[in-house]
C-alpha positions as a Markdown table, in Angstrom:
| # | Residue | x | y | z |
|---|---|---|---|---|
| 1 | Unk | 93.4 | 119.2 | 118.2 |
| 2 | Unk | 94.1 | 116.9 | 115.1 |
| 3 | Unk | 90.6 | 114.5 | 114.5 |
| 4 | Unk | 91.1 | 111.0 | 114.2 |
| 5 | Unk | 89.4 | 108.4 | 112.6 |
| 6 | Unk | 87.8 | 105.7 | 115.1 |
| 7 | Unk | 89.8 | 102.2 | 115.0 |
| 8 | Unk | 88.8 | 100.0 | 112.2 |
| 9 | Unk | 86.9 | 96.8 | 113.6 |
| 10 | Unk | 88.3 | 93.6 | 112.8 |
| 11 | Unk | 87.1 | 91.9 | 109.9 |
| 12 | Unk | 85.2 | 88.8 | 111.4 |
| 13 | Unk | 83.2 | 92.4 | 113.4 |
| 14 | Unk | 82.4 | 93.8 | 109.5 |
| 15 | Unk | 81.6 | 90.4 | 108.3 |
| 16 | Unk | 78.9 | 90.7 | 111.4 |
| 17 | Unk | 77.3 | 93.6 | 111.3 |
| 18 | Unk | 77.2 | 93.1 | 107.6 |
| 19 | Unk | 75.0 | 89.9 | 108.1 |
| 20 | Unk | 72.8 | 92.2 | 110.5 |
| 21 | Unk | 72.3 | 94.4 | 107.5 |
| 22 | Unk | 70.5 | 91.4 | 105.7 |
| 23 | Unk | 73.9 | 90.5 | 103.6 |
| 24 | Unk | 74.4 | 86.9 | 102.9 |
| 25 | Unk | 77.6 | 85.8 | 104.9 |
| 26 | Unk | 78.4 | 83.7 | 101.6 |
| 27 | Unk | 78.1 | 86.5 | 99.1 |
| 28 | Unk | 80.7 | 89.1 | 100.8 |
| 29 | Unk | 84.2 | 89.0 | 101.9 |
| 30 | Unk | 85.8 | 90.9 | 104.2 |
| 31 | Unk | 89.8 | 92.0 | 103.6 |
| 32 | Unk | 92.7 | 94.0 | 105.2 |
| 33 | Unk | 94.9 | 94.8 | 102.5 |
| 34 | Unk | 98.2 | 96.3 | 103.9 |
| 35 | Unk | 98.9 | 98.3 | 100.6 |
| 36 | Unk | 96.0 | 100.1 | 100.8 |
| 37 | Unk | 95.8 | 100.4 | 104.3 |
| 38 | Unk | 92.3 | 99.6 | 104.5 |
| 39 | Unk | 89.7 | 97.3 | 104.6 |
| 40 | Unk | 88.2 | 96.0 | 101.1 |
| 41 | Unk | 84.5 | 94.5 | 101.2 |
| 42 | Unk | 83.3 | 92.8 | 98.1 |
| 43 | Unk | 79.3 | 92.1 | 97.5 |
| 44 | Unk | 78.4 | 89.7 | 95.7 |
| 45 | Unk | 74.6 | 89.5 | 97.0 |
| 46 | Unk | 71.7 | 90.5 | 95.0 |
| 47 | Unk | 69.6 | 92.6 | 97.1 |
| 48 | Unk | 67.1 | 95.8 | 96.5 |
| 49 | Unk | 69.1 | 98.9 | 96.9 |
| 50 | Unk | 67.8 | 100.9 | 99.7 |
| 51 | Unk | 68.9 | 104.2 | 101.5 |
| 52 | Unk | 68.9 | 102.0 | 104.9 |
| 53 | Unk | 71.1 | 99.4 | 103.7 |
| 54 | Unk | 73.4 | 101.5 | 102.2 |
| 55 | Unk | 73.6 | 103.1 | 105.7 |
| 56 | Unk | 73.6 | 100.2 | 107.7 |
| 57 | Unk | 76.6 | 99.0 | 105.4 |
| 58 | Unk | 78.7 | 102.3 | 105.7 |
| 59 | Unk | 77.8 | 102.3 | 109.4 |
| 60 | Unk | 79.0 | 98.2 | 109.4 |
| 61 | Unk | 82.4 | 99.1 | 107.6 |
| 62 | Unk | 83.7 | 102.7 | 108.3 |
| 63 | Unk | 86.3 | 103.9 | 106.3 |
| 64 | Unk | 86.4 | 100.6 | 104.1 |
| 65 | Unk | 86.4 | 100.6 | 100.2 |
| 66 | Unk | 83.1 | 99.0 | 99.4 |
| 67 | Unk | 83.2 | 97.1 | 96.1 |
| 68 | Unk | 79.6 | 95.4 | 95.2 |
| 69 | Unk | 79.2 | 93.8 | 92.1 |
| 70 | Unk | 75.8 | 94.4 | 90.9 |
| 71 | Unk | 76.3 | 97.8 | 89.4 |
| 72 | Unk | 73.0 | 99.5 | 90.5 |
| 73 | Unk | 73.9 | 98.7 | 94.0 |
| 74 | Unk | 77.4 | 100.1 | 93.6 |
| 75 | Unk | 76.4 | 103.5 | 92.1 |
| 76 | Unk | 73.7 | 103.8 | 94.9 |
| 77 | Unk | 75.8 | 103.0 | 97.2 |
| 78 | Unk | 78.6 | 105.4 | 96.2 |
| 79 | Unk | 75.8 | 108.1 | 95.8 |
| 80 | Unk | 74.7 | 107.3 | 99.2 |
| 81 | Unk | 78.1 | 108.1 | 100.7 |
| 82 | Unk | 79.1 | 110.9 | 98.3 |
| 83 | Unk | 75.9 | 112.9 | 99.8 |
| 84 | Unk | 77.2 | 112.1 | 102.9 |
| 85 | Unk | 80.8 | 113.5 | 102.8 |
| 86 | Unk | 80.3 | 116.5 | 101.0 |
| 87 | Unk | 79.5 | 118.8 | 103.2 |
| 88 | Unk | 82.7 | 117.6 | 104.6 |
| 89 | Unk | 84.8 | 117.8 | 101.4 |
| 90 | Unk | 83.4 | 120.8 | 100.8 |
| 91 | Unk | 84.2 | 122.6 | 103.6 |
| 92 | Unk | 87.8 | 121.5 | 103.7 |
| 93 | Unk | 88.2 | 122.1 | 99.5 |
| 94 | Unk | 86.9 | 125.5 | 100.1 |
| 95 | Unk | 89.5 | 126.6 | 102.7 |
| 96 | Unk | 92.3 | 125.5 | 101.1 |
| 97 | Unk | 91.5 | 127.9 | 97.9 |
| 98 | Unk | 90.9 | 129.9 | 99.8 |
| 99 | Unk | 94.0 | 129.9 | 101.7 |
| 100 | Unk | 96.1 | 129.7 | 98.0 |
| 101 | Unk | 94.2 | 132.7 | 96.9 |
| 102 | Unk | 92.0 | 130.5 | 94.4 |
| 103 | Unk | 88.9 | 131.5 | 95.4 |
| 104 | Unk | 87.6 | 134.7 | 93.9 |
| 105 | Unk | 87.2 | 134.4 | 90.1 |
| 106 | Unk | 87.4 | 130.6 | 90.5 |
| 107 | Unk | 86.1 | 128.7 | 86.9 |
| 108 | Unk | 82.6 | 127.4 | 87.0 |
| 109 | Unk | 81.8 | 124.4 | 84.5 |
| 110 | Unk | 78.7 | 125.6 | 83.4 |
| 111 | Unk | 80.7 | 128.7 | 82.0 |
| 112 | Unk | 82.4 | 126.7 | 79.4 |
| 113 | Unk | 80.7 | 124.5 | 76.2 |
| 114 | Unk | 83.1 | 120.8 | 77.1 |
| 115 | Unk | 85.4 | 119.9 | 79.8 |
| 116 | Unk | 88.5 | 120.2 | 77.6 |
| 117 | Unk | 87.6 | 124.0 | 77.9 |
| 118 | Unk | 86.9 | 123.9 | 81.7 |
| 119 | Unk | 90.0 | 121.8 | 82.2 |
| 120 | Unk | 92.3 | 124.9 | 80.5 |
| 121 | Unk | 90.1 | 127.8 | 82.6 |
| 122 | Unk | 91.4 | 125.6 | 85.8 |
| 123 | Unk | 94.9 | 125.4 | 85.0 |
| 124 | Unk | 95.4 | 129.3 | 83.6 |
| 125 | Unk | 93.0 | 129.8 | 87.1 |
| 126 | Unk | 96.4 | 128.6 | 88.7 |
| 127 | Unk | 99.0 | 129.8 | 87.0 |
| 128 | Unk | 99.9 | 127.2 | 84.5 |
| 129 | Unk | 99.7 | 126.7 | 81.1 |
| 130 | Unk | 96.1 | 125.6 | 79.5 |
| 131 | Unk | 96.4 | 122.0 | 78.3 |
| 132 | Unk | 99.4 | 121.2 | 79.6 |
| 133 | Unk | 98.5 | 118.9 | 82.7 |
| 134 | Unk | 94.9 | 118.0 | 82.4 |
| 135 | Unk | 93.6 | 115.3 | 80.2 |
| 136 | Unk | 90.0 | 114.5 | 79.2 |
| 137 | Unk | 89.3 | 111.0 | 79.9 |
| 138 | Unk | 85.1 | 110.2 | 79.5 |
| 139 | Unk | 83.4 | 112.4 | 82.1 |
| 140 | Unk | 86.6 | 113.6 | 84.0 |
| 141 | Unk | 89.9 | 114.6 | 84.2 |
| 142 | Unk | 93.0 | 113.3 | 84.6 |
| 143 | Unk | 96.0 | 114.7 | 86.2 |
| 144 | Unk | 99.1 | 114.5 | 83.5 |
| 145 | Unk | 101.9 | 115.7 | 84.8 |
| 146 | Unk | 105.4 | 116.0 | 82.6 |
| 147 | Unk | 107.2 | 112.4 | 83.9 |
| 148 | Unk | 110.6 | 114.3 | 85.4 |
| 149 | Unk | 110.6 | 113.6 | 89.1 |
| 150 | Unk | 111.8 | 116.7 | 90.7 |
| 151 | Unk | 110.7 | 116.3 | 94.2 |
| 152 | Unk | 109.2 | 119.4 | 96.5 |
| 153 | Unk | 109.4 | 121.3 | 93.5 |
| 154 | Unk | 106.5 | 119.0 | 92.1 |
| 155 | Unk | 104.8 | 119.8 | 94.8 |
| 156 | Unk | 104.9 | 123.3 | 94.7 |
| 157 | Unk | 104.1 | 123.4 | 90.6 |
| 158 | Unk | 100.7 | 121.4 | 91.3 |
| 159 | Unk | 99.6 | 122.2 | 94.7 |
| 160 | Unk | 97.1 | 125.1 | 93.8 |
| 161 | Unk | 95.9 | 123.0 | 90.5 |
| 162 | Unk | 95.6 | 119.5 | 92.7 |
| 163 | Unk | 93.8 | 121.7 | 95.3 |
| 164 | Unk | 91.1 | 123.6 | 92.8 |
| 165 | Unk | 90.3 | 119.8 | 90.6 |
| 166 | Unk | 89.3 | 118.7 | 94.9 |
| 167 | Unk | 87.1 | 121.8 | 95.0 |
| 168 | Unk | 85.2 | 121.7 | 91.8 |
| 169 | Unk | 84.5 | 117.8 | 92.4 |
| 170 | Unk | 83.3 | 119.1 | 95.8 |
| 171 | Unk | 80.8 | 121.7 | 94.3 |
| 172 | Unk | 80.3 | 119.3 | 91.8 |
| 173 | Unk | 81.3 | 120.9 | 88.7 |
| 174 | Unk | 83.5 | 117.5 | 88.4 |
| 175 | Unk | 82.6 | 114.1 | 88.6 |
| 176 | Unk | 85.9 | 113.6 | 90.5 |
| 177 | Unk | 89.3 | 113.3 | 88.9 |
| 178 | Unk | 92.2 | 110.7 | 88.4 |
| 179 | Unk | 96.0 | 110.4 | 88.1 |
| 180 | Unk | 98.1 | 109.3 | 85.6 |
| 181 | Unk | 101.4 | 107.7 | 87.4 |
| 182 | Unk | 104.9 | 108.5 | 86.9 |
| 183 | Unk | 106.0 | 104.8 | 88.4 |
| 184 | Unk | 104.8 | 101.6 | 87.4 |
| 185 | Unk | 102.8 | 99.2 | 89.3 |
| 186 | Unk | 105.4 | 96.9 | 91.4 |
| 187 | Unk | 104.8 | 93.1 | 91.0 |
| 188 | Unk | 103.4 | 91.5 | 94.5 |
């Protein structure tokens, strides 16, 4: 049996429960954006960052990008939600290098002196060349690959590296990673 997530409540039903969380109707707005296939909730309230707001918001918008503009908010409130689906992430990162063989022998940060170095362990760790896909950017990494589009093959390449960056962010040996993209953005 394949789980689903529940339906997405309409946006005036967010912009409610929202306002039961203490939120000023005024200082939020409530989206669908088609692109993103999702709903996008911008804060703009200034209010005192508390574990039961952030759950009353994530329990208000489920499955909705939360942006909040006051940046203690945001990073307590991306805490608060990180905490709560990584036993989740986890689980499902670990079976999956586990299933490509990853597992045994896999590269802990704390074993190398920078992230350049950890980035090279990861990518020899699955069979590709140190330094040629991952890019140091800040904290993290990015995901580089060469610009030719050659379809499934693609795929194949990067599956066990794309698969091991989700794992180490889940054990958190990485504070996440990003992409850098092969097409432009399309005007809207």
């Amino acid at each position: 049996m394949i789980d689903t997530p529940p339906p997405v409540p309409s946006v005036s039903a967010i912009e409610h429960r929202l306002v039961a969380c203490g939120l000023d109707r005024r200082r939020i707005s409530v989206e669908r954006v088609d692109e993103l296939q999702s709903v996008v909730i911008v804060i703009r309230d200034r209010v005192h960052p508390s574990r039961p707001l952030f759950t009353c918001i994530d329990e208000a918008a489920p499955a909705s990008i939360v942006q909040v503009e006051e940046a203690r908010l945001q990073t307590g409130y991306d805490d608060h939600v990180g905490k709560r689906v990584r036993p989740q992430m986890l689980a499902e990162a670990t079976e999956t290098v586990t299933r490509l063989g990853l597992i045994d022998g896999f590269p802990k940060r704390a074993d190398y002196k920078n992230l350049g170095s950890y980035a090279g362990a990861l990518e020899w760790h699955c069979g590709l060349e140190a330094g040629s896909v991952l890019r140091v950017m800040s904290k993290t990494l990015a995901f580089d690959p060469p610009r030719e589009p050659d379809g499934m093959t693609f795929v194949a390449r990067y599956e066990k590296l794309l698969a091991a960056m989700a794992y180490a962010t889940a054990t958190g040996d990485l504070e996440g990673f990003s992409f850098i993209g092969i097409d432009p953005v399309r005007p809207r």
